[in-house]
C-alpha positions in Angstrom: -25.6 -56.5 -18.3 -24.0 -60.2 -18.6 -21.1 -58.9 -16.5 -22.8 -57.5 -14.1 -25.2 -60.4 -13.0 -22.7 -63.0 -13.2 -20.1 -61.4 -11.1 -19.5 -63.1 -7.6 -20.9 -61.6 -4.7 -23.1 -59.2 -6.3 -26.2 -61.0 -4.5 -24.8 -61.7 -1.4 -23.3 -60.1 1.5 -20.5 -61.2 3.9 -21.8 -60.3 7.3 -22.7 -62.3 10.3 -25.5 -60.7 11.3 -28.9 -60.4 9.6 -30.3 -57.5 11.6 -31.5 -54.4 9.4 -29.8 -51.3 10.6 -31.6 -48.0 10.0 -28.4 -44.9 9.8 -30.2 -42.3 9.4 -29.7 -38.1 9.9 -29.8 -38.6 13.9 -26.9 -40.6 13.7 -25.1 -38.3 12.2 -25.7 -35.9 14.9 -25.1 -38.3 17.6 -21.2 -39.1 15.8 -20.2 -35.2 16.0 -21.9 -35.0 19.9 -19.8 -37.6 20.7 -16.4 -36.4 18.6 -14.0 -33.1 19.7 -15.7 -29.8 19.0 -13.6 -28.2 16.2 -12.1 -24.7 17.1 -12.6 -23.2 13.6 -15.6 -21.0 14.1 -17.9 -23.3 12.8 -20.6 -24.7 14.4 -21.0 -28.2 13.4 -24.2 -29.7 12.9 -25.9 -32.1 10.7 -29.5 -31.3 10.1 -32.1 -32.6 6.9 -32.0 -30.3 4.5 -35.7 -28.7 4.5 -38.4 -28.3 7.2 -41.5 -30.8 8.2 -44.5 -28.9 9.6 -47.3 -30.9 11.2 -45.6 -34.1 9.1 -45.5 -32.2 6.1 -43.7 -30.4 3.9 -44.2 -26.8 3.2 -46.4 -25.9 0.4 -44.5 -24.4 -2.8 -47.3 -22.8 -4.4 -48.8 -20.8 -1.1 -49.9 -17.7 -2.1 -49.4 -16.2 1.0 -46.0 -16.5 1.4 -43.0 -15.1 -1.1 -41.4 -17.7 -3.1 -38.1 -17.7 -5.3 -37.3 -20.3 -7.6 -33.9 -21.6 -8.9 -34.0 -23.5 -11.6 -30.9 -25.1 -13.2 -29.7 -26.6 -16.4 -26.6 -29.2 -15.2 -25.2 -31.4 -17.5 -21.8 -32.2 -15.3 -24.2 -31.5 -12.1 -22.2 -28.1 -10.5 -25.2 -25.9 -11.8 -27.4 -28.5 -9.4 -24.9 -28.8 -6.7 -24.9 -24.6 -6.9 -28.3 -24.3 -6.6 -29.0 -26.5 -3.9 -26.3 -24.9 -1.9 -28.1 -21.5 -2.6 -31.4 -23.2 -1.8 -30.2 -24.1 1.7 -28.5 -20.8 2.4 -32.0 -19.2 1.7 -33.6 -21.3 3.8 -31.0 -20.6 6.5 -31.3 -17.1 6.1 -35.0 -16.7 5.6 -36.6 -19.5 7.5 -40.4 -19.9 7.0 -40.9 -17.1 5.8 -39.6 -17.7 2.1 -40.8 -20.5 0.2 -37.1 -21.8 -1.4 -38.1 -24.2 -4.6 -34.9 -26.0 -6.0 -36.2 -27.2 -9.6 -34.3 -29.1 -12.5 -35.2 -27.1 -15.4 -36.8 -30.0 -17.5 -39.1 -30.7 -14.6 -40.4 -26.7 -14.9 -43.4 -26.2 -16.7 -42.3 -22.7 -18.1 -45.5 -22.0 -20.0 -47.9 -22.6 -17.2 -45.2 -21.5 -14.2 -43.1 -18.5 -15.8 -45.8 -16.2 -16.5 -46.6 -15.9 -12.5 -43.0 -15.7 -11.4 -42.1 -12.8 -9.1 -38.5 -13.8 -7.8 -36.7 -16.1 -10.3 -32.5 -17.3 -9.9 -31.0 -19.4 -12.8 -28.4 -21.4 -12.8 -27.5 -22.8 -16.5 -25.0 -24.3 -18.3 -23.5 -24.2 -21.2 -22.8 -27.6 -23.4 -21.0 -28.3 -26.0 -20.1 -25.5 -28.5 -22.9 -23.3 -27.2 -25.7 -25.5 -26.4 -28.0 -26.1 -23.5 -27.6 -28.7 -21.4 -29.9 -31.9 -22.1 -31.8 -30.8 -19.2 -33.0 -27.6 -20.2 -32.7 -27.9 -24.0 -36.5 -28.4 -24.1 -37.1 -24.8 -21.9 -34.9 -23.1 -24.1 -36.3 -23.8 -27.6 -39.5 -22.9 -25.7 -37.9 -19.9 -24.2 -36.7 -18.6 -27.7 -40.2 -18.6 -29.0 -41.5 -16.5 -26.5 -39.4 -14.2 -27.1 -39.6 -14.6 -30.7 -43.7 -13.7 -30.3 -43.0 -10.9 -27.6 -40.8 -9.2 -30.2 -43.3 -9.6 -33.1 -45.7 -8.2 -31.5 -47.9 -11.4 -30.7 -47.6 -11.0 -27.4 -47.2 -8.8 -24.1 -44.0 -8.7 -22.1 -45.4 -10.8 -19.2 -42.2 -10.6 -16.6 -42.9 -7.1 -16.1 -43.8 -8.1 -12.5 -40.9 -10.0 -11.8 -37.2 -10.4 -10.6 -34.5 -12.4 -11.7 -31.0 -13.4 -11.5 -28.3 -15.2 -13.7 -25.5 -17.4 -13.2 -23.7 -19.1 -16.4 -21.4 -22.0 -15.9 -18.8 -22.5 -18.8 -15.4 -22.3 -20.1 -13.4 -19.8 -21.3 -11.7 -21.4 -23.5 -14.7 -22.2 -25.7 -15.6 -19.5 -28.3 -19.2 -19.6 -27.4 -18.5 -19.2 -23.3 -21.5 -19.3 -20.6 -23.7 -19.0 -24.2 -27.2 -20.0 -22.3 -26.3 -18.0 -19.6 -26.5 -14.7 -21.8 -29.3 -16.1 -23.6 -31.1 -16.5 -20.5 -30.5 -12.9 -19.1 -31.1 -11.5 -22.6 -34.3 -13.9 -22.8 -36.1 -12.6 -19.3 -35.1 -9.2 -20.0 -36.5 -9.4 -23.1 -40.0 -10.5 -21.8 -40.3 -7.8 -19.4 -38.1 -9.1 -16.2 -35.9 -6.7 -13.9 -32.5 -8.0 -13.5 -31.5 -8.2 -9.7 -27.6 -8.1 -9.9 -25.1 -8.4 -12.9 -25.0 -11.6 -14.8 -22.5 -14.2 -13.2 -20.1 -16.3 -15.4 -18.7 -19.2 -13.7 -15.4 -20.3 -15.4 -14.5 -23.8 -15.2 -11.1 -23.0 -16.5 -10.2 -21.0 -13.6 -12.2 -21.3 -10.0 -15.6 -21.5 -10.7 -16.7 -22.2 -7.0 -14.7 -18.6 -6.2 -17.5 -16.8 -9.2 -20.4 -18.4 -8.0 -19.4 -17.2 -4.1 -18.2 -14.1 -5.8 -21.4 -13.6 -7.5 -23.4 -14.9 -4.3 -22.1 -12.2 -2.4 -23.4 -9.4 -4.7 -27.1 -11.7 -4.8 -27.6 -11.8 -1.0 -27.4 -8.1 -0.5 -29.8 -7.4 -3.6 -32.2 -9.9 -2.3 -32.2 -7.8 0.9 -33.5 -4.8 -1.0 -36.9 -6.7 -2.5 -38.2 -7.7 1.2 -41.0 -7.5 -0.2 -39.9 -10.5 -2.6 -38.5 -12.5 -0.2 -39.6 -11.1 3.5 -38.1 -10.9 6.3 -34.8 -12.5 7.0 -35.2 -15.2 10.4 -32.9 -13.5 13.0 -31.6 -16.8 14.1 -31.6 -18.6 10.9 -29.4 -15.7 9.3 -26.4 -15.9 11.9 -26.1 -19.5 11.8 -22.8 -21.2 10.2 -24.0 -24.8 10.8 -23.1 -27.5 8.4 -25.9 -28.9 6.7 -24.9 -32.5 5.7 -27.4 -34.2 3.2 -27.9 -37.4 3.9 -30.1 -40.5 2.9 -31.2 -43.2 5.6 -29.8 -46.4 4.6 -30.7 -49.7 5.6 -28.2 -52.2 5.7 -29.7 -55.8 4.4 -29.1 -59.1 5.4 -27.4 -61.7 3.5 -29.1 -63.4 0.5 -31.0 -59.9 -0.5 -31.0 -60.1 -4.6 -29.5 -57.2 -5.9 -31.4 -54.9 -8.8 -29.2 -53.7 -11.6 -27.6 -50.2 -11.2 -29.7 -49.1 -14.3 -33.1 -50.5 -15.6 -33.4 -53.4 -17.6 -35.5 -52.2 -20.9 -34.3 -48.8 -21.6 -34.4 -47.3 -25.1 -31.3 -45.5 -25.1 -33.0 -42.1 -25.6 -31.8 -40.3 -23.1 -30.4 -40.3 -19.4 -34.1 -40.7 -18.2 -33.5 -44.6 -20.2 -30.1 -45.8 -20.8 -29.8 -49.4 -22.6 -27.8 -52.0 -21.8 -25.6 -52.5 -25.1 -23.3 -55.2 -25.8 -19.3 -54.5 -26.8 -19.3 -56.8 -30.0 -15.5 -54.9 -30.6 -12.9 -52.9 -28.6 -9.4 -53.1 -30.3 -6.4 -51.2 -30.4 -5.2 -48.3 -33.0 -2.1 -47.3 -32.3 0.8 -49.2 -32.8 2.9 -51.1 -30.9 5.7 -48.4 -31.2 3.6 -45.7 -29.6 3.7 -45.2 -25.8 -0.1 -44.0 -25.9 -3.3 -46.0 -26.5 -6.3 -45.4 -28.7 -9.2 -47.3 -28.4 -11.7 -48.3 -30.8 -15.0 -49.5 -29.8 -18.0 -51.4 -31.2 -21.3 -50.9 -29.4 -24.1 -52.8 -30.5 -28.0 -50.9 -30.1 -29.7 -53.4 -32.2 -32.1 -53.7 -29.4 -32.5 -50.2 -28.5 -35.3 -47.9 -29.3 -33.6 -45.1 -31.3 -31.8 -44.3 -33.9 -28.8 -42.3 -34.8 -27.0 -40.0 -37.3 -23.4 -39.6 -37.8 -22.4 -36.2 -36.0 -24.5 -37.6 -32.5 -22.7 -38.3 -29.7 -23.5 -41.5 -27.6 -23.1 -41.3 -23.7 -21.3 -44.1 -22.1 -21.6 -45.1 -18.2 -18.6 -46.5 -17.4 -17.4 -47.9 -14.2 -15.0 -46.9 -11.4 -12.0 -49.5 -11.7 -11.9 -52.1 -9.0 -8.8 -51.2 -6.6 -10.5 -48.0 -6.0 -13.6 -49.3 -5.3 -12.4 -51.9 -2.9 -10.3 -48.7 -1.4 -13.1 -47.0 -0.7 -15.0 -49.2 0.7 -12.0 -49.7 3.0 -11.7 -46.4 3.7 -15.1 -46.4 4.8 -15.1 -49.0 6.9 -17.4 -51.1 5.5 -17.0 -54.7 3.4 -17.3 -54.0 -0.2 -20.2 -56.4 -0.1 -22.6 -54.9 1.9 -26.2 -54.6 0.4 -27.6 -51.5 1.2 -31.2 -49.6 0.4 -30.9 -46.2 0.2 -33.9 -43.7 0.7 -34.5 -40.0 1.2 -35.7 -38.6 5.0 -39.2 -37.5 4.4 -39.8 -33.5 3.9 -36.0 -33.6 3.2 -34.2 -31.1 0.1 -31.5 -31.1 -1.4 -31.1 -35.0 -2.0 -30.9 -36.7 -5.5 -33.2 -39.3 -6.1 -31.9 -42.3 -3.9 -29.7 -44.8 -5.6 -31.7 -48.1 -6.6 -31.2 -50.9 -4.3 -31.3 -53.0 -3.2 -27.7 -53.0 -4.5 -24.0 -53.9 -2.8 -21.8 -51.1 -2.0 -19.1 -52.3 -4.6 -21.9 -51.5 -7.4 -22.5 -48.0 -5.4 -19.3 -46.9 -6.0 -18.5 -48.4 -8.9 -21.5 -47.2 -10.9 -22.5 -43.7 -8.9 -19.6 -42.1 -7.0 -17.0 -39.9 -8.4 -14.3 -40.2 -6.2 -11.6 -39.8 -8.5 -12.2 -35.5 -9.3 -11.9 -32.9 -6.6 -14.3 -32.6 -3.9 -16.1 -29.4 -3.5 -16.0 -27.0 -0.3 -19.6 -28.5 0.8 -18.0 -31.7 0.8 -15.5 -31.2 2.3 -17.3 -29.5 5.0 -20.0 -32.0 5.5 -16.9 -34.6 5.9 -15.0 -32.4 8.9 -18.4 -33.7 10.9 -17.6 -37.3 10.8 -13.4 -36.5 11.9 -12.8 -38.1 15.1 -9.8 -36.2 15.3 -9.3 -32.9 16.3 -6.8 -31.7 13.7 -8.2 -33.3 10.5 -11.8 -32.2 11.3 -10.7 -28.2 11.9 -7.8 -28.8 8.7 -11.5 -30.0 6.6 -13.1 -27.6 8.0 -10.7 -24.7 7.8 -10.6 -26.2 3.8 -14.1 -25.8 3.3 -14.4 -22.0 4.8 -14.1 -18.5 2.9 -10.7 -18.1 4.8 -9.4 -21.1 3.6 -9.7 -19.9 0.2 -6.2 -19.9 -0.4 -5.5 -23.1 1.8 -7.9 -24.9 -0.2 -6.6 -23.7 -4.1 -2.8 -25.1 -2.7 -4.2 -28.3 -1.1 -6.6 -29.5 -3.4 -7.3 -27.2 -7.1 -3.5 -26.8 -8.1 -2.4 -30.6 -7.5 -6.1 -32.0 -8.4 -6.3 -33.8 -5.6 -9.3 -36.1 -5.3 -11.8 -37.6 -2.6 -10.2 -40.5 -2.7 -7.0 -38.9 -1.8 -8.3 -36.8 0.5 -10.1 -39.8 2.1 -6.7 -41.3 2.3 -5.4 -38.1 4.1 -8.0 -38.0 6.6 -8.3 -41.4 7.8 -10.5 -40.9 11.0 -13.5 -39.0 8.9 -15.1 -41.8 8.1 -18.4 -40.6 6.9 -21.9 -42.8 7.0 -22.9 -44.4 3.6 -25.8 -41.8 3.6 -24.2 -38.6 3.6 -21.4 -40.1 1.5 -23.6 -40.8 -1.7 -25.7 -37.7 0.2 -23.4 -35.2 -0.2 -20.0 -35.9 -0.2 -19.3 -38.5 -3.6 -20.6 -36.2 -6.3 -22.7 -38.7 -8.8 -20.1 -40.5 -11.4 -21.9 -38.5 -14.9 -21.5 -40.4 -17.7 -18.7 -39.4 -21.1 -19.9 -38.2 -24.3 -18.3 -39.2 -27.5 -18.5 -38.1 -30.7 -20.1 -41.2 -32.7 -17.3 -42.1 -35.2 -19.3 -44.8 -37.3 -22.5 -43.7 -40.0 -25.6 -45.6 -39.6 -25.5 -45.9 -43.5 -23.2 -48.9 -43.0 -24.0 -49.6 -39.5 -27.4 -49.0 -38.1 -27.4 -51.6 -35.8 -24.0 -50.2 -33.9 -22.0 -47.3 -32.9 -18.6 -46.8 -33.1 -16.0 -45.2 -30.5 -12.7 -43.4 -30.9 -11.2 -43.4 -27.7 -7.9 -41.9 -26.5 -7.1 -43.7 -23.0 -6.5 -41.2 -20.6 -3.4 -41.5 -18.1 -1.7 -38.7 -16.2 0.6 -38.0 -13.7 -0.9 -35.6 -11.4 0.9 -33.0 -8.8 0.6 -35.0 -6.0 2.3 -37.9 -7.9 -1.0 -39.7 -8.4 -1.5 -41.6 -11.8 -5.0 -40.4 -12.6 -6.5 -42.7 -15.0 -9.7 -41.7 -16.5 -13.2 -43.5 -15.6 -14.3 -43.8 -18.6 -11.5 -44.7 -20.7 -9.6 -46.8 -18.9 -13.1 -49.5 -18.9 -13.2 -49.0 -22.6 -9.3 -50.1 -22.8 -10.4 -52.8 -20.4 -12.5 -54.8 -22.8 -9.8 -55.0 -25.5 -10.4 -58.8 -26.7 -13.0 -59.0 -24.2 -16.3 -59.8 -25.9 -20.0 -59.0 -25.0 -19.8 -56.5 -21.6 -23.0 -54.9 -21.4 -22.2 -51.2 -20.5 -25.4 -48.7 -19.9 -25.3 -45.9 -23.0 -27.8 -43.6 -24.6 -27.6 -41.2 -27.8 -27.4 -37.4 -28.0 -28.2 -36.1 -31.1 -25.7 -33.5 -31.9 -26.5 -30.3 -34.5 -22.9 -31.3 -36.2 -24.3 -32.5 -39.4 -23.2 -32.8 -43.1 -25.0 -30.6 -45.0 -28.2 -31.3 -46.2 -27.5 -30.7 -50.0 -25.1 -33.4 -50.5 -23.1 -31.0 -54.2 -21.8 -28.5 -51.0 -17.8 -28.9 -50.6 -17.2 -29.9 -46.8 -13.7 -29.2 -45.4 -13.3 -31.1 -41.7 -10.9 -30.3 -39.5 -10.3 -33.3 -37.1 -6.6 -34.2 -36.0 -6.4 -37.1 -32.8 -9.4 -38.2 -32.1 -11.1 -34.9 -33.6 -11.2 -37.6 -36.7 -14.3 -39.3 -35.2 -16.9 -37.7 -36.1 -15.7 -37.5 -40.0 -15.4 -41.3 -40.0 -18.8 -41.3 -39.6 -19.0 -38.4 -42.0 -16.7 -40.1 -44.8 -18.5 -43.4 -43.9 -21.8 -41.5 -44.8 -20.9 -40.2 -48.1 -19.7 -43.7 -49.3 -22.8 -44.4 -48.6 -24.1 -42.0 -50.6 -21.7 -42.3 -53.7 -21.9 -45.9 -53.7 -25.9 -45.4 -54.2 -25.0 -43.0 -57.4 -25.4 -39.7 -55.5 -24.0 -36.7 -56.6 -21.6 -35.6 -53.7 -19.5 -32.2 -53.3 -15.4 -31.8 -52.8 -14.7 -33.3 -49.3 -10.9 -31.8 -47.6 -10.1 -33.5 -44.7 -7.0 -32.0 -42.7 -5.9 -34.8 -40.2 -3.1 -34.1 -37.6 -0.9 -37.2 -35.4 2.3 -37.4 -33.4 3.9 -39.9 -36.3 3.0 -42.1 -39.2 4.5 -45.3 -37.7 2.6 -44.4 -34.2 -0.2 -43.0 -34.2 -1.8 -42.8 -37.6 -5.3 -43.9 -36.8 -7.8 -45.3 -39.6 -5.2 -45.2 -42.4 -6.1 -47.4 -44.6 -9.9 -46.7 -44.2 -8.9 -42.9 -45.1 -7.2 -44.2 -48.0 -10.4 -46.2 -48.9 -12.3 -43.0 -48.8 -10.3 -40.9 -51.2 -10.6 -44.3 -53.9 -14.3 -44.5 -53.3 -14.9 -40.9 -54.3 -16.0 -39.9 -50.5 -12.9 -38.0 -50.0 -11.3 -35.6 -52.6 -8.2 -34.5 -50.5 -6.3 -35.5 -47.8 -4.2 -33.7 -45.7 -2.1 -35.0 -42.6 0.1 -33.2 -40.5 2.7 -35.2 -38.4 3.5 -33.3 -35.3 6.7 -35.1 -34.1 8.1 -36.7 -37.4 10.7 -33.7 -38.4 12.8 -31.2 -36.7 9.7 -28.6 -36.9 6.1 -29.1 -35.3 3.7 -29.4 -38.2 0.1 -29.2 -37.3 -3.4 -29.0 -39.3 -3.5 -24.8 -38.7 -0.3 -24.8 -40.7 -1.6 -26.8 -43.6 -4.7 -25.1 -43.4 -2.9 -21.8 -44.1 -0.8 -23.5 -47.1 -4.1 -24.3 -48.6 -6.0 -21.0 -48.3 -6.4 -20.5 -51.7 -8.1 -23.7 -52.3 -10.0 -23.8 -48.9 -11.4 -19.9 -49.6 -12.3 -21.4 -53.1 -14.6 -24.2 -51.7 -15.5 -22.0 -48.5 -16.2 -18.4 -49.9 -17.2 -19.1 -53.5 -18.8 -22.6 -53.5 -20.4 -21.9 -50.4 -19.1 -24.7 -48.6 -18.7 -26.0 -45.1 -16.2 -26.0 -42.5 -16.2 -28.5 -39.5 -14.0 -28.4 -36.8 -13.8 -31.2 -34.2 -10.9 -31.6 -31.3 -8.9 -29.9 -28.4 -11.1 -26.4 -27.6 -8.2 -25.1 -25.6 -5.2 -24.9 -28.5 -6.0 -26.5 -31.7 -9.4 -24.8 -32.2 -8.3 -21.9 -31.4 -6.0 -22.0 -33.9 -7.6 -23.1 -36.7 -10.2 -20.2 -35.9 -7.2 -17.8 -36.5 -6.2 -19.7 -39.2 -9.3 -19.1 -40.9 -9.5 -15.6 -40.1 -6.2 -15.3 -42.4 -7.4 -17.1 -44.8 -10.8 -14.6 -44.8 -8.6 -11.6 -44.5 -5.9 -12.6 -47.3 -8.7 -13.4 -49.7 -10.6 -10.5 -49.2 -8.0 -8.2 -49.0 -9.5 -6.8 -45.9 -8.9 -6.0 -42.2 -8.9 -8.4 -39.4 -12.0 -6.9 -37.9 -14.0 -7.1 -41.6 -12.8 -11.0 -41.7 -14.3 -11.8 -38.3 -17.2 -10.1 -39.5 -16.9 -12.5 -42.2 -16.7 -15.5 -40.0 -20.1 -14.7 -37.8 -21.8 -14.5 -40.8 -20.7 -17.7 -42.0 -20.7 -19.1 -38.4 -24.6 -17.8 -38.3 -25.8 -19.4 -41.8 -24.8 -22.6 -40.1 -21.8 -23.3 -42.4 -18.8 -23.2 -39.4 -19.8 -25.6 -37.0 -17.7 -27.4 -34.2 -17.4 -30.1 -32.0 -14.9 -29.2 -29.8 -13.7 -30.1 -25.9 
């Protein structure tokens, strides 16, 4: 917090005048009245997103009109930004004669709301290695129990009455894909409800905007069919293509206007509801000199914060957006990096986030809140095409954002990865207002999760980071640094930034009966987690416990590169914490040598502490390749052991998953 109050300017603007200026949805209409009408098809107009009657909003809860809810579970924020688009085209479609609520799943109060449901969409996400997102973790232990009771007997199927619909968002390259997605569908239509159309599963490997309109276009026409869930589709409203654009009204404020900080002082660190402002008492380097990569590690000190932490958590970190590209898109957007600005929602409008707090400086805006460095989404794109003063780029954005510029829009932006930034680059007369930019165009900057790779057995007072800094060349010959990295390799020797984080507490835990053998799995950065692990059970051996065989199977490029925590690992295995270590080095020989291969070369010995001592296998690293390989690796392990089939040693392996004893932290 330190760095940001005493940076220069942060309290101040640069501009002459010290008239307020109220932008709000009106000018947005007035810009595209006054620009070229685009000759895609499209009608262009900017509108609020939701009605006012009589200087009100609609009522949600009026009995005598149908109602559907959508209720998502985001953790990235495409289940939110799905559901608000779905949200609007409902309102489009049906007018007043649907109530459309929009609800973040942790603000839904199943027990009291679910019960009376007749028309329900969710849209959920899957975290982690099958786990709800932190938004709807809450709904889902509830949901399980319901279902627990309806199947015991204890109670009656109460969604007999009611219609639903699923969408999962995941990746296919995680064993447990779009995992709350099928729990959800399995869940409702467990308690009684009537599934509308087939589940959707987004993949966020592939195109997951094509599944969800894929998907969309098999849920409009079923919706169609239950009029008497939804009414009447408004004649009018159903034929019209104009473009919603989102926007907040924004004040622009005079010179001198103290800013507030971009997250409240006084947080606990809980959650994302509180973050807490922790010092870096550490950042340092842990590769060598001779390696052409960089690792970071990271001390973070949460002596002042309200919670505690177990080694397996993960703590979230809000980085910032680095300063060229901030001061580039301000620039791009025509207005001084300085400006102090309020934001705050039109009344009766939907489909806004809560407004950014201000009074705060643009620079901090987009520093703090606006992703600009992924790829924007069609709706973005879309909403930008309104604010093109030229012909061409407004029909190219626009011609992006349509169904027929599917293909256009997989070539120009999905295969190179371009970004917003780029694209603002590439579009230089759509110069959007600040209130439909943080509206809907920036998607908000979410924060990165890492594994915790300290034990607060040694370290309650601080958390430790293992960061790999993230630099890539992309298609379009951009260097794409990541967010969140590139700040952390920013305060190497740099002492006391305050950086917003809290902790999420993580179901990748040691056992509880300390005798079990573990065997971790962790090469790169994979190895974070078992720091904290090892860390733990020095602890515990140092205090006369009894402790189990520990195998750790660690994987690098080269010994003289890239070797991270050597000599700590080698303190392990003399302190009794670590019986065996394994390391594979990936580029030292002639032949790639990685964990999966040492795994196999000690099958006897890992089916030994696995199948007959009933131990414990963690796996933590790359989801795509390495733990996908270590999963096969196991399965041969199972299946030359057992002198069975592959089938019977996948069997195996659910089992062993299901009693809790495979677990993985995995990305």
């Amino acid at each position: 917090m330190d760095q940001f109050m005493e940076q220069p300017g942060l309290a101040t603007v640069a501009l002459a005048s010290a008239a307020v200026l109220t932008l709000s949805v009106a000018v947005l209409i007035y810009r595209r009245k006054a620009a070229e009408p685009v000759s895609s098809g499209l009608t262009v107009a900017a509108q609020k997103q939701g009605t006012v009657q009589n200087g009100q909003r609609p009522s949600l809860e009026d009995p005598k009109r149908p109602r559907i809810r959508i209720l998502y579970g985001t953790q990235t924020g495409t289940a939110e930004r799905f559901s608000k688009q779905l949200g609007g085209e409902l309102r489009k479609k049906y007018g007043d004669a649907l109530i459309v609520d929009v609800l973040d799943l942790e603000n839904y109060r199943g027990q009291d709301q679910l019960p009376r449901e007749k028309l329900v969409v969710m849209c959920v996400a899957t975290y982690g290695d099958g786990e709800p997102t932190d938004n709807a973790a809450e709904f889902f232990s509830w949901l399980g129990k319901e279902v627990e009771a309806v199947e015991a007997g204890e109670k009656q199927a109460y969604l007999e009455g009611c219609s639903f619909a699923v969408f999962g968002l995941g990746n296919k390259q995680y064993e447990h894909f779009n995992a709350m997605g099928k729990k959800a569908f399995k869940a409702l239509q467990a308690l009684g409800g009537k599934p509308l159309v087939r589940r959707g599963d987004g993949d966020d490997d592939g195109c997951i905007d094509d599944d969800w309109d894929k998907w969309c276009g098999e849920l409009f026409p079923a919706l169609a069919q239950v009029s008497d869930l939804v009414g009447c589709a408004d004649q009018n409203g159903s034929a019209s293509t104009a473009i919603e654009v989102a926007a907040y009204d924004v004040e622009v404020l005079p010179a001198g206007i103290a800013e507030v900080p971009p997250f409240a002082l006084g947080g606990t660190g809980k959650d994302h509801h509180s973050p807490y402002w922790a010092p870096i008492t550490t950042a340092r380097e842990l590769h060598t000199s001779q390696s052409d990569r960089s690792c970071i590690h990271a001390e973070i000190d949460i002596s002042g914060a309200g919670v505690r932490y177990e080694a397996g958590d993960h703590v979230a970190v809000y980085a910032q957006n680095s300063a060229p590209v901030v001061e580039e898109v301000a620039k791009l957007l025509g207005t001084p990096a300085d400006t102090i600005i309020q934001l705050k929602a039109p009344a009766g409008a939907q489909g806004l986030a809560a407004p950014l707090p201000g009074p705060i400086s643009l620079r901090t805006a987009l520093a703090y809140f606006a992703d600009v460095l992924s790829c924007p989404h069609k709706e973005a794109l879309a909403a930008l095409s309104t604010f093109a003063s030229n012909k061409a780029e407004a029909e190219r954005l626009a011609k992006l954002a349509s169904h027929e510029g599917k293909a256009d829009y997989a070539e120009f932006i999905s295969k190179p990865h371009r970004s917003l930034l780029e694209v603002l680059r590439a579009f230089p007369s759509a110069k959007p207002s600040l209130g439909a930019f943080f509206g809907c165009i920036a998607p908000r900057l979410q924060p990165r999760f890492y594994s915790i790779s300290s034990s607060p057995r040694p370290h309650p007072a601080s958390v430790h980071v293992t960061c790999a800094l993230v630099r890539d060349t992309m298609p379009t010959g951009r260097i794409h640094e990541g967010v969140a990295s590139t700040w952390l390799a920013r305060q190497k020797g740099v002492a006391g930034t305050k950086v917003p984080v809290f902790i999420r507490h993580s179901n990748f835990k040691l056992p509880k009966d300390a005798t079990k053998p573990v065997v971790m799995v962790g090469p790169g950065t994979g190895l974070a987690p078992f720091r904290g692990f090892l860390q733990e059970r020095l602890g515990l051996a140092t205090s006369g416990a009894k402790l189990g065989p520990a195998v750790l199977f660690f994987g690098c490029r080269n010994r003289a590169h890239d070797y991270i925590y050597e000599q700590e690992l080698a303190g392990f295995l003399e302190g009794g914490a670590l019986t065996s270590l394994h390391v594979a080095f990936s580029r030292h020989g002639a032949a790639k040598d990685y964990v999966q291969h040492h795994l196999e070369r000690q099958a006897g010995a890992v089916w030994e502490l696995l199948g007959e001592q009933g131990g414990y296998l963690y796996v933590c690293g790359d989801a795509k390749h390495m733990a996908k390989d270590v999963h096969k690796a196991l399965i041969a392990i199972v299946q030359g052991a057992k002198q069975c089939s592959g089938t019977q040693a996948e069997a195996w392996v659910k089992q062993f998953t299901d009693e809790g004893r495979y677990q993985r932290d995995v990305w």
